[in-house]
C-alpha positions in Angstrom: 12.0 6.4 -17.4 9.7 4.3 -15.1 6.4 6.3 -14.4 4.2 4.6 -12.4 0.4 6.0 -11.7 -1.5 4.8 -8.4 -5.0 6.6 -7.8 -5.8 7.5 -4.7 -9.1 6.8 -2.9 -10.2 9.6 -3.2 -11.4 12.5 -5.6 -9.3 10.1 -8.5 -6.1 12.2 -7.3 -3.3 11.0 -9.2 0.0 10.2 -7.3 3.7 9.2 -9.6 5.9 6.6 -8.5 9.6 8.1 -10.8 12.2 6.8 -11.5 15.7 6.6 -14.1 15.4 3.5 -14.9 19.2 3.0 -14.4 19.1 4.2 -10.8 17.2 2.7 -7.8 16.1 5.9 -6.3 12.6 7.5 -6.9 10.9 10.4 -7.0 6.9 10.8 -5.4 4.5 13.4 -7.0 1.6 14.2 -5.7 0.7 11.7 -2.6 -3.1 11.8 -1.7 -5.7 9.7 0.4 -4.4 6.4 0.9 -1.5 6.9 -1.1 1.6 6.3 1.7 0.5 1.9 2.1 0.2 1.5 -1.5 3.4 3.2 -2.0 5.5 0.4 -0.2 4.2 -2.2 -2.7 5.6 -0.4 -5.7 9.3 0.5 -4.3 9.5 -3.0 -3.4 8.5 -4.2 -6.6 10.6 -2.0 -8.5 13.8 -2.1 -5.3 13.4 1.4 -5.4 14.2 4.2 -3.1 12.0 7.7 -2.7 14.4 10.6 -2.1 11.8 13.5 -2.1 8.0 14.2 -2.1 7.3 16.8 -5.0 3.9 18.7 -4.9 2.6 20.2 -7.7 -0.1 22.1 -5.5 -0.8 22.6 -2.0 -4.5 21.2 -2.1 -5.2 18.3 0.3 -6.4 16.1 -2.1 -2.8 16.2 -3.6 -0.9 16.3 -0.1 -2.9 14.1 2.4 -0.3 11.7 2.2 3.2 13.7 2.4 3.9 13.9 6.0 3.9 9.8 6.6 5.8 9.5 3.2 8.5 11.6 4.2 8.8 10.8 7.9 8.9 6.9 7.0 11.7 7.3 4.0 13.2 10.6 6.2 12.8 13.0 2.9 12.1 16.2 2.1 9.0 17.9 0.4 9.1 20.0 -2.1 6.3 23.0 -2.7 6.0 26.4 -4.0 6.4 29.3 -2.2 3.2 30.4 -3.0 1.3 27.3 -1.6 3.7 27.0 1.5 1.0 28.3 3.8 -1.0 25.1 2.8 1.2 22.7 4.4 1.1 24.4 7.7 -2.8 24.2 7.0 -4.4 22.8 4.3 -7.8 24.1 5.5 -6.9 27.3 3.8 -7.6 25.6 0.7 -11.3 25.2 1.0 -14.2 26.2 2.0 -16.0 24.9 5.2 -17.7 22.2 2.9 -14.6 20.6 2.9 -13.5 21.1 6.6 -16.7 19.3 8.0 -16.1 16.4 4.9 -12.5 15.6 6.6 -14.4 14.9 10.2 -14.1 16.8 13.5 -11.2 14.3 14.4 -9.0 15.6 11.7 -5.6 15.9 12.7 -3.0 17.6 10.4 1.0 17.6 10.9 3.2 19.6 8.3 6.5 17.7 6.8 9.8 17.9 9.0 11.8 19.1 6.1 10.2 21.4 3.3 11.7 22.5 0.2 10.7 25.8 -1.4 10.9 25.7 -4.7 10.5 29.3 -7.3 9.9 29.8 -11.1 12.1 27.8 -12.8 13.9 26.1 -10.2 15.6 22.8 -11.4 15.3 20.0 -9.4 18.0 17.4 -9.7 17.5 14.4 -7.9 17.3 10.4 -8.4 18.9 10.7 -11.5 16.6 13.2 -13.1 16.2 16.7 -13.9 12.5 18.3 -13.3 12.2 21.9 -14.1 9.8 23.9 -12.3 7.2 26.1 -14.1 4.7 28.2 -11.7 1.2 28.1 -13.1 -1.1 30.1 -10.7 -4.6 29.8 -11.0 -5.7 26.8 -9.7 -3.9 28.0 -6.8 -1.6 30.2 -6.6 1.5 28.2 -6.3 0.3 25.7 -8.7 3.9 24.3 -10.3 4.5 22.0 -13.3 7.3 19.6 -13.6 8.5 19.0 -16.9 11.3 16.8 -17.8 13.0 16.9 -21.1 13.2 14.4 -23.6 15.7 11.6 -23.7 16.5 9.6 -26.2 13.3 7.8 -27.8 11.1 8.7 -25.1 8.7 12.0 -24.8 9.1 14.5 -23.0 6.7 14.5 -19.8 4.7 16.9 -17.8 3.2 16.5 -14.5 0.6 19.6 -14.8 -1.2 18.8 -11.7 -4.6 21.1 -11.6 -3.4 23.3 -14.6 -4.4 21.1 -17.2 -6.4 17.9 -17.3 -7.1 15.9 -20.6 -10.1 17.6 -21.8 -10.1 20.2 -19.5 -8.3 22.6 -16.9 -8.3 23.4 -13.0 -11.4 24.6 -11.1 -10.4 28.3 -10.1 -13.4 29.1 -7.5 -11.7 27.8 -4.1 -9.8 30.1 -2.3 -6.6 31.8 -3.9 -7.7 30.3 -6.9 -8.3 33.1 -10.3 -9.3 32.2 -13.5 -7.6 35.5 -15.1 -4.3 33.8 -13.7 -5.1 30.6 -14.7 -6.1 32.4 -18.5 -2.2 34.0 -18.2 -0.9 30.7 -17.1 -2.5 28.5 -19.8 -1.5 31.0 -22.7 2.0 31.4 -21.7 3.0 28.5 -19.7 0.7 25.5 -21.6 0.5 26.7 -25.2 4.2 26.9 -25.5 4.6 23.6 -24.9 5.5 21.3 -27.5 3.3 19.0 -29.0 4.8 15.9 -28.4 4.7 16.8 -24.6 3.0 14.1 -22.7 0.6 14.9 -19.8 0.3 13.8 -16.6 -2.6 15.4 -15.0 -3.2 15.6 -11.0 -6.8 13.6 -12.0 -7.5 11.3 -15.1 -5.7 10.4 -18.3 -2.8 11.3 -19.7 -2.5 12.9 -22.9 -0.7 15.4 -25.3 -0.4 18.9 -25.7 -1.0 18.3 -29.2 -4.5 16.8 -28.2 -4.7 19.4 -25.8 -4.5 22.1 -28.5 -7.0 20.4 -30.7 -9.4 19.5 -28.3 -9.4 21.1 -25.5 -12.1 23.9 -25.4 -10.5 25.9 -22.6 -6.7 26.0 -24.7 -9.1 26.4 -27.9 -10.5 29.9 -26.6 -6.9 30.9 -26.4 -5.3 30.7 -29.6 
């Protein structure tokens, strides 16, 4: 599997370029500031094609870029139905901190064509199969897409704000609930094997195994 990370310029938001490595089509996670022209560089390099726009969250920071990634490749998005709302208007994320940090001039268009995705909701596109694992807390249609192992690689999780290396989420903007984000990380995380992989929505990637030893929030859990 090609998994390719590009940080966006802003809040260190990670964005996945996906791919089977025996098909030319791609899969986007996660788009954020600045994300869309640095995009164009890796399907060229890789003569790749993006057939969706998956979101693991509605949060700005994670969808800034989905609109001009799906218009330009004519694709859908793909969200929770629980975060839904936050592509009509992402300021229903945040506080008014955040509103006057985006600039009076900001201007915000939904995606043409959105996908709602549920609870365990398979998506089978570009020669892969994501399953869909809602994790509210963060926010409340905070999703995880985990794909199974094949042959010698790991399996992978993109766990967006649910579970960082190290740490978890913040759960104080709007929607957001530590008690669900407790719920979420003791039946949705911990059952995870350890050989998963993370790919977080910001920094490293690393293990559930690490995770479990190390990580102070999954720590209070067990």
């Amino acid at each position: 599997m090609l998994i390719e990370t590009l940080v966006a310029d802003a809040f260190g938001t990670n964005c996945y370029v996906v791919a089977d490595a025996r098909s030319s089509e791609c899969l986007v996670v996660d788009p954020g500031i600045g994300i869309a022209p640095r995009l164009d560089e890796v399907f060229h390099r890789h003569h790749l094609k993006p057939v969706a726009v998956l979101l693991t969250h509605g949060h700005l920071d994670h969808t800034f870029s989905v609109t001009p990634v799906c218009k330009d490749a004519d694709i859908p998005a793909y969200i929770h139905a629980d975060d839904s709302e936050l592509l009509a208007d992402p300021m229903k994320g945040f506080g008014p901190n955040m509103a006057g940090l985006m600039g009076s001039g900001f201007e915000w268009t939904e995606p043409d064509d959105v996908a709602v995705m549920g609870d365990g909701t398979d998506i089978e596109l570009a020669g892969l199969r994501l399953s869909v694992d809602h994790a509210p807390g963060h926010t409340p249609g905070s999703v995880m897409f985990h794909a199974s192992q094949r042959g010698d690689e790991p399996p992978y999780s993109f766990t967006g704000d649910v579970l960082f290396a190290g740490s978890i989420g913040r759960t104080d903007l709007p929607g957001g609930s530590m008690d669900q984000m407790s719920q979420s990380l003791r039946s949705k995380v911990l059952p995870l094997d350890d050989g998963v992989v993370i790919l977080p929505g910001h920094g490293p990637r690393s293990t559930i195994e690490a995770e479990r030893r190390n990580n102070q929030f999954l720590r209070n859990l067990v």
